[in-house]
PDB file of N, CA, C and O in Angstrom:
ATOM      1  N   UNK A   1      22.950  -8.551 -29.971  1.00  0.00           N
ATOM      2  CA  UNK A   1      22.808  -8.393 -28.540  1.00  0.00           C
ATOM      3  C   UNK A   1      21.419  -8.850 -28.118  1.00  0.00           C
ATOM      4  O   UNK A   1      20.500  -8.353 -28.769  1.00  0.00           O
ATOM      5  N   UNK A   2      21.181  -9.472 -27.413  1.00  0.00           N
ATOM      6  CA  UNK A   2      20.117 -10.472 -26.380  1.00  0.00           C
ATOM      7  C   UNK A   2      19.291  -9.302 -25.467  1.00  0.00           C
ATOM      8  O   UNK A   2      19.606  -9.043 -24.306  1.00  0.00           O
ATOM      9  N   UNK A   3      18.407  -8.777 -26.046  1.00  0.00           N
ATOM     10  CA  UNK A   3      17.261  -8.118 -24.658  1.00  0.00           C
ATOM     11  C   UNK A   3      17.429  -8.927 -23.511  1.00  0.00           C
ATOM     12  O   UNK A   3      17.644 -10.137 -23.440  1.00  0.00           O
ATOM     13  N   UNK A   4      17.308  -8.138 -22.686  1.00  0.00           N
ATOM     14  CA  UNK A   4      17.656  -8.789 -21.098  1.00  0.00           C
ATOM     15  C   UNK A   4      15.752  -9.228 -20.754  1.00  0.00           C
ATOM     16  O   UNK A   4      14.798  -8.647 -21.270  1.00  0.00           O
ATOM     17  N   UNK A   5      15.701 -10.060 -20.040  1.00  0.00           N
ATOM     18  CA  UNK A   5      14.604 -10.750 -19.792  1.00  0.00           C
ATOM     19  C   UNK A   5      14.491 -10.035 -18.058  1.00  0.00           C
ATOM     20  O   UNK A   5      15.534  -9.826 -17.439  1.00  0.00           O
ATOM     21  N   UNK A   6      13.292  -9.761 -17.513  1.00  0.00           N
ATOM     22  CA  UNK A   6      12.826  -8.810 -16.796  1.00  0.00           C
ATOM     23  C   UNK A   6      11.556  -9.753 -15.893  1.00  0.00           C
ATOM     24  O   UNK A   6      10.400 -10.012 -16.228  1.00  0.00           O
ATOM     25  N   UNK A   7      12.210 -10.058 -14.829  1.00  0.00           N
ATOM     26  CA  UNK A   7      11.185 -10.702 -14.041  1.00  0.00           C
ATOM     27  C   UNK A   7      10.674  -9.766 -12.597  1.00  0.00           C
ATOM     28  O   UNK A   7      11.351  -9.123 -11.795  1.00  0.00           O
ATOM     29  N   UNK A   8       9.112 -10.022 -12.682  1.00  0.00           N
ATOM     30  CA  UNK A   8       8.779  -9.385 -11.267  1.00  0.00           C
ATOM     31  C   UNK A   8       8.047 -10.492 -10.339  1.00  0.00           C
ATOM     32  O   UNK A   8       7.319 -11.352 -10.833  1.00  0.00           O
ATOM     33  N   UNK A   9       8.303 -10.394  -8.947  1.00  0.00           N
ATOM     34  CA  UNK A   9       7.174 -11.238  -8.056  1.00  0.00           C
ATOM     35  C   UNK A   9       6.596 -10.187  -8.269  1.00  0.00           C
ATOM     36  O   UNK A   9       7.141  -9.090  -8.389  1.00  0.00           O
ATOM     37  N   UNK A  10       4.884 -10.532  -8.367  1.00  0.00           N
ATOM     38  CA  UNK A  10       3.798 -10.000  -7.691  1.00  0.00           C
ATOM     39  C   UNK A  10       2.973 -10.546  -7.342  1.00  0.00           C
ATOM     40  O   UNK A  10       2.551 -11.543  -7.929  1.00  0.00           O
ATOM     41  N   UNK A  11       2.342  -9.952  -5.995  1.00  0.00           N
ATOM     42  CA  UNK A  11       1.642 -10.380  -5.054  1.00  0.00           C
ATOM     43  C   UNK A  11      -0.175  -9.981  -5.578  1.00  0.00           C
ATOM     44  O   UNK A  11      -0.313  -9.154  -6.479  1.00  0.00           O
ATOM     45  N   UNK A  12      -1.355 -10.582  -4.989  1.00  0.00           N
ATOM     46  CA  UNK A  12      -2.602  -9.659  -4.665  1.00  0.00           C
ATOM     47  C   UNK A  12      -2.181  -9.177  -3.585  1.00  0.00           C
ATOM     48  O   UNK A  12      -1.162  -9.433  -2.945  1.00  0.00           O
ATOM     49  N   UNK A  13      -3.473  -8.067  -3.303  1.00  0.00           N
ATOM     50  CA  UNK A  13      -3.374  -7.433  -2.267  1.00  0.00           C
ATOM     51  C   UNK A  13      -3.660  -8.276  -0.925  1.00  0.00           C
ATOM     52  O   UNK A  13      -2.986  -7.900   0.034  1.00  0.00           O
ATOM     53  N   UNK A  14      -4.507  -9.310  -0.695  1.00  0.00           N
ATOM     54  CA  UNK A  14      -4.535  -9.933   0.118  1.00  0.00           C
ATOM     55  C   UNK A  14      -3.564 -10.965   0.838  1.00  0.00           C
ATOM     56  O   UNK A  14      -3.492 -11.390   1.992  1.00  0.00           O
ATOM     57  N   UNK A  15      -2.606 -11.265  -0.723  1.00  0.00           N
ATOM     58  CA  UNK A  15      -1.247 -11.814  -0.371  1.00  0.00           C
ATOM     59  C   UNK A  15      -0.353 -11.334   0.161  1.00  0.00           C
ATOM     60  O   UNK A  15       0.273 -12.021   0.968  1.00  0.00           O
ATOM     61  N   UNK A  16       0.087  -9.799  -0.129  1.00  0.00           N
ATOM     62  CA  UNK A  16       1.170  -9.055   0.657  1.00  0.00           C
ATOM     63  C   UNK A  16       0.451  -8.864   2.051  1.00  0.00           C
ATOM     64  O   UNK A  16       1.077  -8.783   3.108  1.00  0.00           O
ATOM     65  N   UNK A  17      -1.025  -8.797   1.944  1.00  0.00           N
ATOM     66  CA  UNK A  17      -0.772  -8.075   3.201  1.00  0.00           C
ATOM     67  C   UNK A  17      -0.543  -9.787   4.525  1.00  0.00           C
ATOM     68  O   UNK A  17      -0.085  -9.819   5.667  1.00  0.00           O
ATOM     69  N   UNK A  18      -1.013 -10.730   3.790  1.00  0.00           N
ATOM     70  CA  UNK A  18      -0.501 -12.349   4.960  1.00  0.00           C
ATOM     71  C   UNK A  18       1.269 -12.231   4.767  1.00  0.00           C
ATOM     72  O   UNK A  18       2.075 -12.559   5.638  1.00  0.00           O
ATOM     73  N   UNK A  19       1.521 -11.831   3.773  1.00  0.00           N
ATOM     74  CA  UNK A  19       2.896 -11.956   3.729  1.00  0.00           C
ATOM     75  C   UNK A  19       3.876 -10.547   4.108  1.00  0.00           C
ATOM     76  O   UNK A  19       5.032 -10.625   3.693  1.00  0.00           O
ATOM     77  N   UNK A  20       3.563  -9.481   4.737  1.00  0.00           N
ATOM     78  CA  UNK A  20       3.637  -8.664   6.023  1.00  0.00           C
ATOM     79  C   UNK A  20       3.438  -9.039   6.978  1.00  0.00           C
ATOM     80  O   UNK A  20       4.297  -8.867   7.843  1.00  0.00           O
ATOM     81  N   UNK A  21       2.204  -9.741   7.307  1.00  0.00           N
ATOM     82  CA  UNK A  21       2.158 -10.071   9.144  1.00  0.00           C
ATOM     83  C   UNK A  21       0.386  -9.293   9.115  1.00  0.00           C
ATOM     84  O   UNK A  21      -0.292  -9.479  10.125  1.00  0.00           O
ATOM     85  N   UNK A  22      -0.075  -8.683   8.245  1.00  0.00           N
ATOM     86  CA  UNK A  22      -1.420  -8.564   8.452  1.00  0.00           C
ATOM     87  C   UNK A  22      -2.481  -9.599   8.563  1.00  0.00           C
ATOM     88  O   UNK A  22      -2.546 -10.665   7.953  1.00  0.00           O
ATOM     89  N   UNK A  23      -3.531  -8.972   9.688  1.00  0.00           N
ATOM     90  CA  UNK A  23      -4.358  -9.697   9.604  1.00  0.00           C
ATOM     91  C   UNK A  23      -5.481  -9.385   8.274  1.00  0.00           C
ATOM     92  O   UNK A  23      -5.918 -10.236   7.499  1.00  0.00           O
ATOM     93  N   UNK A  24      -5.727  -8.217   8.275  1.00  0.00           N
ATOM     94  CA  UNK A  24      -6.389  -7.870   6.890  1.00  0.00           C
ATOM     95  C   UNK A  24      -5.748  -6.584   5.619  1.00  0.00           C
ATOM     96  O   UNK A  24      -4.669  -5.991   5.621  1.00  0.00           O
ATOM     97  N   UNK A  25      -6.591  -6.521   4.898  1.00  0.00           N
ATOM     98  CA  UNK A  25      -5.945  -5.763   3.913  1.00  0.00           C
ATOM     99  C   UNK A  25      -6.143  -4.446   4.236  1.00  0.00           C
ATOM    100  O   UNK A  25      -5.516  -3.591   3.611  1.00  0.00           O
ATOM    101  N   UNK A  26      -7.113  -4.051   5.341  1.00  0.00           N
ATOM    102  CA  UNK A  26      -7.586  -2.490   5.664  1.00  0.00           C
ATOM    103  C   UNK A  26      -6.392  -1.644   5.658  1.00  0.00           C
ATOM    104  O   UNK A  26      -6.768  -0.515   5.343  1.00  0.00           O
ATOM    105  N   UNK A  27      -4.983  -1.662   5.880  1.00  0.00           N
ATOM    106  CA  UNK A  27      -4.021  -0.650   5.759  1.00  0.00           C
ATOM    107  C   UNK A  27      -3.579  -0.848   4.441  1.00  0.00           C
ATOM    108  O   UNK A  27      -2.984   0.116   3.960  1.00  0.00           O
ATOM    109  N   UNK A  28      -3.677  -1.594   3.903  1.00  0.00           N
ATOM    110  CA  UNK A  28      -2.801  -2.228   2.248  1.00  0.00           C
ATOM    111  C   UNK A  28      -3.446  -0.844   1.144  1.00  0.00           C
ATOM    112  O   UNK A  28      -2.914  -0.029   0.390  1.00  0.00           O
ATOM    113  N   UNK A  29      -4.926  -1.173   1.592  1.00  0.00           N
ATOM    114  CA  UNK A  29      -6.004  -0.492   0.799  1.00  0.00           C
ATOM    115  C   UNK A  29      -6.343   0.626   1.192  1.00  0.00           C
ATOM    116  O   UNK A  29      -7.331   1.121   0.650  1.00  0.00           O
ATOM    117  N   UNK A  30      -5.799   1.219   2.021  1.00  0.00           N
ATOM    118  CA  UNK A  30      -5.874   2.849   2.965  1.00  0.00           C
ATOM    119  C   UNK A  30      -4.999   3.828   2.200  1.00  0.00           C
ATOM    120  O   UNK A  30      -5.265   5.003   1.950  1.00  0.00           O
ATOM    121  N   UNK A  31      -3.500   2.882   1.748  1.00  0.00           N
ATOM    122  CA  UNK A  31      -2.575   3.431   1.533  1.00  0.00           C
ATOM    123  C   UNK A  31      -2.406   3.487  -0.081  1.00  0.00           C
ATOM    124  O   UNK A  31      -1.558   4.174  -0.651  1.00  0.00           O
ATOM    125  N   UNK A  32      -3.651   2.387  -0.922  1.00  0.00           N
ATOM    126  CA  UNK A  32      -3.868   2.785  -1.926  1.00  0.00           C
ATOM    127  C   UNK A  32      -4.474   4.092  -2.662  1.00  0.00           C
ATOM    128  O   UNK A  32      -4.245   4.676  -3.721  1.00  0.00           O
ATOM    129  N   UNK A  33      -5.380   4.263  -1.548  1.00  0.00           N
ATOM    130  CA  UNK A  33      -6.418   5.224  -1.710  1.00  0.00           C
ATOM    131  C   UNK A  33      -6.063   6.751  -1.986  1.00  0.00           C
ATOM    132  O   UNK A  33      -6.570   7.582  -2.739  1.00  0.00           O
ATOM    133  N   UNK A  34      -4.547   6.828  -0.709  1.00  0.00           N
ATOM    134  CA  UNK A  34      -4.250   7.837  -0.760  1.00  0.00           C
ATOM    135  C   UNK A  34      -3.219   7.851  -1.574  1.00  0.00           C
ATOM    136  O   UNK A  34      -2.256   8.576  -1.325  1.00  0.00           O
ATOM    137  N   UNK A  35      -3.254   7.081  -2.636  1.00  0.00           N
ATOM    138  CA  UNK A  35      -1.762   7.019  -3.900  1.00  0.00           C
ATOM    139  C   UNK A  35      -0.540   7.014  -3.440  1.00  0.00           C
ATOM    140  O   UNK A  35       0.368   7.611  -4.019  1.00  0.00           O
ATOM    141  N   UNK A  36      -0.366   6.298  -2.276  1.00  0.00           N
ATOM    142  CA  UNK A  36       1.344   6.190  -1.902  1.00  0.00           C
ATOM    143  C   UNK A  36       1.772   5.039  -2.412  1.00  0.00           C
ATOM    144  O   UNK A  36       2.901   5.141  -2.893  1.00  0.00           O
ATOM    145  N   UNK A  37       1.293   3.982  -2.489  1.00  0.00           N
ATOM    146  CA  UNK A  37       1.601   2.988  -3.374  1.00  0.00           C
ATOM    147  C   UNK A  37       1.484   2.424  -5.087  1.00  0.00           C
ATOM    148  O   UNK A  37       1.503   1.379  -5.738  1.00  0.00           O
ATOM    149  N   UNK A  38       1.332   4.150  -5.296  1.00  0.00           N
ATOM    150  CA  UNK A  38       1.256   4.210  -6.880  1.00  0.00           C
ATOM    151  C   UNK A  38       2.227   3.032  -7.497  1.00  0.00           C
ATOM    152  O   UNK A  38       1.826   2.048  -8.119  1.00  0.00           O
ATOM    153  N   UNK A  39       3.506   3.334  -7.205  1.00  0.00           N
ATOM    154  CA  UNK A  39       5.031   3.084  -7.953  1.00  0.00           C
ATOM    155  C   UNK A  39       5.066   1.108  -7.656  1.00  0.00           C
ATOM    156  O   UNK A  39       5.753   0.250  -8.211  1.00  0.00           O
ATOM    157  N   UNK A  40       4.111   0.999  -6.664  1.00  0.00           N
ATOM    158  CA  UNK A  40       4.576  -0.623  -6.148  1.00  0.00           C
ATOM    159  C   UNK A  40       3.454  -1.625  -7.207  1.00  0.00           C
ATOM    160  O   UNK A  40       3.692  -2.813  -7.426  1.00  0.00           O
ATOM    161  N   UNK A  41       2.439  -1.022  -7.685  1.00  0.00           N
ATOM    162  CA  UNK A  41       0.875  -1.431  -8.187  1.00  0.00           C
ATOM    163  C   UNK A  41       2.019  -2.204  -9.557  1.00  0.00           C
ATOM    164  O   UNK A  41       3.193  -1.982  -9.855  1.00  0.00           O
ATOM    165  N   UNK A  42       1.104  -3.037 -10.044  1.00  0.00           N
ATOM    166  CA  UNK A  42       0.896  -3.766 -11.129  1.00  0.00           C
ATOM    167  C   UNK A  42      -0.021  -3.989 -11.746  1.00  0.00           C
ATOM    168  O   UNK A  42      -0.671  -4.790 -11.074  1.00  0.00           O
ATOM    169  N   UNK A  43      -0.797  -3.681 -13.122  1.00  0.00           N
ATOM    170  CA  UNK A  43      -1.835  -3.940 -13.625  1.00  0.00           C
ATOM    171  C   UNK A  43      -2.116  -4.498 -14.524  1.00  0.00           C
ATOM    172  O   UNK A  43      -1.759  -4.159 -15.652  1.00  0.00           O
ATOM    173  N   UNK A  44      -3.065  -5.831 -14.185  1.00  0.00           N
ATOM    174  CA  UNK A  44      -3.369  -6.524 -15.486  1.00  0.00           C
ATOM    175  C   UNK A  44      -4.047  -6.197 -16.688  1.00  0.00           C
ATOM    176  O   UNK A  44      -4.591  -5.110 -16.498  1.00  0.00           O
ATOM    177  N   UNK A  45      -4.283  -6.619 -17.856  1.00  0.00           N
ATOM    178  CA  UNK A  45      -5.305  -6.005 -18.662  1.00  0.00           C
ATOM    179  C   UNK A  45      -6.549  -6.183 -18.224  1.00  0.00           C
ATOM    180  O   UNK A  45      -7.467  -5.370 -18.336  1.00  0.00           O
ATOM    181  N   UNK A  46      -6.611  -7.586 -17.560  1.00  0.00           N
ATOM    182  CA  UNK A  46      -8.113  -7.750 -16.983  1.00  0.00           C
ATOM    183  C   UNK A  46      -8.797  -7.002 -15.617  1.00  0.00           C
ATOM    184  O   UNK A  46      -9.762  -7.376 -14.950  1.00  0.00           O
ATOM    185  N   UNK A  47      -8.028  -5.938 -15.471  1.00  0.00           N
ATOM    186  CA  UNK A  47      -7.822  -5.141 -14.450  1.00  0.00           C
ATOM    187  C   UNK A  47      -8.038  -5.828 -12.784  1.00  0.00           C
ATOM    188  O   UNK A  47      -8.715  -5.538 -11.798  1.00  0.00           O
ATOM    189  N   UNK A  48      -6.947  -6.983 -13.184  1.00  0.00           N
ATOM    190  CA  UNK A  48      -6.498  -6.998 -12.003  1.00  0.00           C
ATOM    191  C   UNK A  48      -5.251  -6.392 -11.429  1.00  0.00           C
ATOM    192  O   UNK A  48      -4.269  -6.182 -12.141  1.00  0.00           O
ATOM    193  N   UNK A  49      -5.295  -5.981  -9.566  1.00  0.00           N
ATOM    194  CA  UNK A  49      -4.042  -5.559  -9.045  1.00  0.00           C
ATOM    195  C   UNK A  49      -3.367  -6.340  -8.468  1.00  0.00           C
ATOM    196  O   UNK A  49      -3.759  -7.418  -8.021  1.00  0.00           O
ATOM    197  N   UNK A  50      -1.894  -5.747  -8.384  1.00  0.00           N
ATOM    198  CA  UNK A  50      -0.845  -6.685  -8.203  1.00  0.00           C
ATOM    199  C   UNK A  50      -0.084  -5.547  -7.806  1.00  0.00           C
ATOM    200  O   UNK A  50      -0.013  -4.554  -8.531  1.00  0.00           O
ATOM    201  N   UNK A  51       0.900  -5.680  -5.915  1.00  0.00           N
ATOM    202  CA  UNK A  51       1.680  -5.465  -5.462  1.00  0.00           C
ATOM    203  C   UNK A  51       3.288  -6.209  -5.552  1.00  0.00           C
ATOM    204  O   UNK A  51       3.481  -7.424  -5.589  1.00  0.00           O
ATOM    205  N   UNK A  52       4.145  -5.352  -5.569  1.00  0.00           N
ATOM    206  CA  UNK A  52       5.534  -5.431  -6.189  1.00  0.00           C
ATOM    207  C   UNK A  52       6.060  -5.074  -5.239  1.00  0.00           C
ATOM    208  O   UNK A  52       6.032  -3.910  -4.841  1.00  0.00           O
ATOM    209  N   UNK A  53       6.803  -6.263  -4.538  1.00  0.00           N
ATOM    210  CA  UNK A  53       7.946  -6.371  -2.861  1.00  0.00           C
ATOM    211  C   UNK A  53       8.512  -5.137  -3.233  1.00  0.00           C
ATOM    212  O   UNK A  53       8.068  -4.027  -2.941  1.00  0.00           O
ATOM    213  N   UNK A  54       9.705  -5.438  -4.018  1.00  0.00           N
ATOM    214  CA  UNK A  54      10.992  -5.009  -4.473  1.00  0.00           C
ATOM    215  C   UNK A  54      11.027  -4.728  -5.903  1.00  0.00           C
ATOM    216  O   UNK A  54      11.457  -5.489  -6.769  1.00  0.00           O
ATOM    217  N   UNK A  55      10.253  -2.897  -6.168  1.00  0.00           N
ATOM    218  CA  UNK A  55      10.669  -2.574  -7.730  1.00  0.00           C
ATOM    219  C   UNK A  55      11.675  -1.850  -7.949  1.00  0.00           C
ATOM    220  O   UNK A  55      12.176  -1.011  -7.200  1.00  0.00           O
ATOM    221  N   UNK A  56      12.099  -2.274  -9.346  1.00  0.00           N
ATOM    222  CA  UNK A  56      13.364  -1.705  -9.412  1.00  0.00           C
ATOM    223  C   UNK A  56      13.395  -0.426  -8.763  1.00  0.00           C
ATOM    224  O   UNK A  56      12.459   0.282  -8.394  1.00  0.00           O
ATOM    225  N   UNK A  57      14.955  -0.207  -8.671  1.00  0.00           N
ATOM    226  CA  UNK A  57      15.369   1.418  -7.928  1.00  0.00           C
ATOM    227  C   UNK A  57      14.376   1.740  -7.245  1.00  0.00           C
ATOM    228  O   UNK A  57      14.046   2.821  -7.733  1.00  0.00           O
ATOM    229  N   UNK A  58      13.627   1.490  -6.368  1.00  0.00           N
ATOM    230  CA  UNK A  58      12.790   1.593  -4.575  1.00  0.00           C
ATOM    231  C   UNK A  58      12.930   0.738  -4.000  1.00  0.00           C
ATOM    232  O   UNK A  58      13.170  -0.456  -4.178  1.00  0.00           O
ATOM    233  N   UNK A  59      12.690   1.699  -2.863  1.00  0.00           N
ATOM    234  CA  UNK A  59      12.719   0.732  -1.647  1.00  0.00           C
ATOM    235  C   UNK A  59      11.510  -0.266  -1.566  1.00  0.00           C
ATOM    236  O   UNK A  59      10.479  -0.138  -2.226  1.00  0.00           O
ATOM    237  N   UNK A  60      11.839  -1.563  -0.421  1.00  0.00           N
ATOM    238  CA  UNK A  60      10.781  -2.440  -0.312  1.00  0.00           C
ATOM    239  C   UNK A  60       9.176  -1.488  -0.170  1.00  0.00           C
ATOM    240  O   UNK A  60       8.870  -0.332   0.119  1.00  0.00           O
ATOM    241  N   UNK A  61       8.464  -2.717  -0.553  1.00  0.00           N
ATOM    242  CA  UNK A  61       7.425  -2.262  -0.227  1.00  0.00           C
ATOM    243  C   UNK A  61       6.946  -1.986   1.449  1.00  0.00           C
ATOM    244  O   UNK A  61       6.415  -0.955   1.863  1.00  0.00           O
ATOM    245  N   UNK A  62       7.304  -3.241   2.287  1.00  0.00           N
ATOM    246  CA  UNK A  62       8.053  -2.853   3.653  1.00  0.00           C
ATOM    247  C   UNK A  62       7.855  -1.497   4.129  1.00  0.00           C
ATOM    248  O   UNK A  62       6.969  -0.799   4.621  1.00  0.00           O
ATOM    249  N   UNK A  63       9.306  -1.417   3.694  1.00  0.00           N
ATOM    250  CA  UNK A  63       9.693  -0.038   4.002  1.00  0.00           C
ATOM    251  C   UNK A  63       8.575   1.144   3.253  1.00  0.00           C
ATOM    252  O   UNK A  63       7.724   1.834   3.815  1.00  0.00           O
ATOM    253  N   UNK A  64       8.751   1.110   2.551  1.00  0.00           N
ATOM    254  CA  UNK A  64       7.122   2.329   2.265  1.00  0.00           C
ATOM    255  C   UNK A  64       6.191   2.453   2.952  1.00  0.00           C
ATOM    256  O   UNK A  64       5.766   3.515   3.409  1.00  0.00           O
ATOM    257  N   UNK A  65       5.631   1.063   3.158  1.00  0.00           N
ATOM    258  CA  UNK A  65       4.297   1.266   4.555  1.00  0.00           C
ATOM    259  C   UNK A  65       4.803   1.672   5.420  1.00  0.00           C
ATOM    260  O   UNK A  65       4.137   2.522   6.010  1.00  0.00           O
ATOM    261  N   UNK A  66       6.203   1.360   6.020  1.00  0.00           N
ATOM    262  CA  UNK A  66       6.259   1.701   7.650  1.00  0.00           C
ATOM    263  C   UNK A  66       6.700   3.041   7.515  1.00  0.00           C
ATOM    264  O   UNK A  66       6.584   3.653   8.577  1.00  0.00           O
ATOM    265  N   UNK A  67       7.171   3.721   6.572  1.00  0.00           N
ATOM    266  CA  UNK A  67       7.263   5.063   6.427  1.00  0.00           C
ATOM    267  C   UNK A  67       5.825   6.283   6.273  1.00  0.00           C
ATOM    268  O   UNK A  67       5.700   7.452   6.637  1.00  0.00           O
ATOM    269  N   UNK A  68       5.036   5.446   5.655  1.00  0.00           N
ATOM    270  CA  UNK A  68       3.470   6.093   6.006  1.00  0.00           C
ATOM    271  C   UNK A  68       2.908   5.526   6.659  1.00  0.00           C
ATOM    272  O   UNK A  68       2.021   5.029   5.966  1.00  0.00           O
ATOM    273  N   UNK A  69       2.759   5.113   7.974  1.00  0.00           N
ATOM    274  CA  UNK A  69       2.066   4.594   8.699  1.00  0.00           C
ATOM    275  C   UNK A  69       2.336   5.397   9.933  1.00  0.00           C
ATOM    276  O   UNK A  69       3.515   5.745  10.005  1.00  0.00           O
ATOM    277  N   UNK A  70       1.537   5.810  10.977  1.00  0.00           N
ATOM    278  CA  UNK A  70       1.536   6.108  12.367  1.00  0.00           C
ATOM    279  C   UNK A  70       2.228   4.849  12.820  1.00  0.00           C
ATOM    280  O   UNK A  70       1.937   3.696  12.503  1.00  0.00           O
ATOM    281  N   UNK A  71       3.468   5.382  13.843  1.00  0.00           N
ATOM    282  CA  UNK A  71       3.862   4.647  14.827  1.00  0.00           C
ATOM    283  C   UNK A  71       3.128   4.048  15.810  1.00  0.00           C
ATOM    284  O   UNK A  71       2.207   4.782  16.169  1.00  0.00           O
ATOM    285  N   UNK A  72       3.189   2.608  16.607  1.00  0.00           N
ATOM    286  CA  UNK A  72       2.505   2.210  17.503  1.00  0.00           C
ATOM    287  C   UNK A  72       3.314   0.809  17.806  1.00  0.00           C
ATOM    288  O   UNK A  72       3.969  -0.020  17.175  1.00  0.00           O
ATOM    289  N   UNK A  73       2.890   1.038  19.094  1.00  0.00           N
ATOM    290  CA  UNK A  73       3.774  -0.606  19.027  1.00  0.00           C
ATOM    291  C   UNK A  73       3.213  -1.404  18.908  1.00  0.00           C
ATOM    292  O   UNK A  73       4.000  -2.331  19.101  1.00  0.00           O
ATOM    293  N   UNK A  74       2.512  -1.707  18.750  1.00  0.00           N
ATOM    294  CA  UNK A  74       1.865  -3.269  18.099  1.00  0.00           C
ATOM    295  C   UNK A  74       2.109  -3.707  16.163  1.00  0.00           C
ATOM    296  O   UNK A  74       2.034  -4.758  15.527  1.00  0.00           O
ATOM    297  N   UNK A  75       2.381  -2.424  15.838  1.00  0.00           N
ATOM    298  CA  UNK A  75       2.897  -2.230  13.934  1.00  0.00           C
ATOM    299  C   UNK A  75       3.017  -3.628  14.251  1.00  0.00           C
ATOM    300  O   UNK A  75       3.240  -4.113  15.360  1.00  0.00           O
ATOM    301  N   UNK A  76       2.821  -4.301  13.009  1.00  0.00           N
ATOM    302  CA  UNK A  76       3.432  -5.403  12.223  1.00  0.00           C
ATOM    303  C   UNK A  76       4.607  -5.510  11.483  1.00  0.00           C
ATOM    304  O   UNK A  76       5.252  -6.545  11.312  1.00  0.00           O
ATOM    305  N   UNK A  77       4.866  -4.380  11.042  1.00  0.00           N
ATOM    306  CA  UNK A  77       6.091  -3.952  10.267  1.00  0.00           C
ATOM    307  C   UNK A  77       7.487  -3.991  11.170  1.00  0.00           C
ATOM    308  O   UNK A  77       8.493  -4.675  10.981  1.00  0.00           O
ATOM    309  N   UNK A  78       7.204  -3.022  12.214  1.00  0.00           N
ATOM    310  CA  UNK A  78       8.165  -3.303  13.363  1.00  0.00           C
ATOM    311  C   UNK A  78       8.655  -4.419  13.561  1.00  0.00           C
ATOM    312  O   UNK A  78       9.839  -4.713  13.400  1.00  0.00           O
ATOM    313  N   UNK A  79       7.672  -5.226  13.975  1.00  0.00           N
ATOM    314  CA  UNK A  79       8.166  -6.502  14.394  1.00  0.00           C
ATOM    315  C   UNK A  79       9.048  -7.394  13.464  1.00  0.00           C
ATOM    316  O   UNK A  79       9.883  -8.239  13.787  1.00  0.00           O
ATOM    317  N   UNK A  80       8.590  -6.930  12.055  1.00  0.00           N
ATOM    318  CA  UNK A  80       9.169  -7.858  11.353  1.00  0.00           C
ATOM    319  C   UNK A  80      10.954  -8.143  11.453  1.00  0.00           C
ATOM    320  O   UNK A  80      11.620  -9.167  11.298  1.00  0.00           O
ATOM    321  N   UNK A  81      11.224  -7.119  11.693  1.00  0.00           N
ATOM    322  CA  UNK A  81      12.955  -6.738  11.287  1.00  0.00           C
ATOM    323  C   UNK A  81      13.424  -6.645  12.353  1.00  0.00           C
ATOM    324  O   UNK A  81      14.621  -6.386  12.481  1.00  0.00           O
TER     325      UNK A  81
END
């Protein structure tokens, strides 16, 4: 039997957040701080980070921010969908 081969996109942090609709990373890195984006992180050995759209069994990453984030209408998230 063949191990199944296991691919992830990951992003930097500066990449998800152009590829959300941010202008900067200040909420990306707010929401690190306070460990809600534990489960989405990726880590290199060279300790670099790396955000994960879509990890297995969770929801988008998307959806996680706009679930901790204060409502407002100008969100970026909103708009997206």
């Amino acid at each position: 039997m063949k191990p199944k081969s296991f691919e992830i996109e990951v992003f930097t942090i500066s990449q998800a957040a152009k590829k959300l609709g941010y202008k900067s990373t200040k909420t990306i890195y707010r929401l690190l701080k306070r460990e809600v984006l534990e489960d989405y992180l990726y880590l290199e050995k060279s300790g670099r980070v790396f955000l994960m759209f879509e990890p297995p069994n969770l929801p988008t990453l998307a959806d996680k921010i706009k679930a901790n984030i204060q409502f407002r209408r100008k969100n970026i998230i909103k708009r997206c969908k």
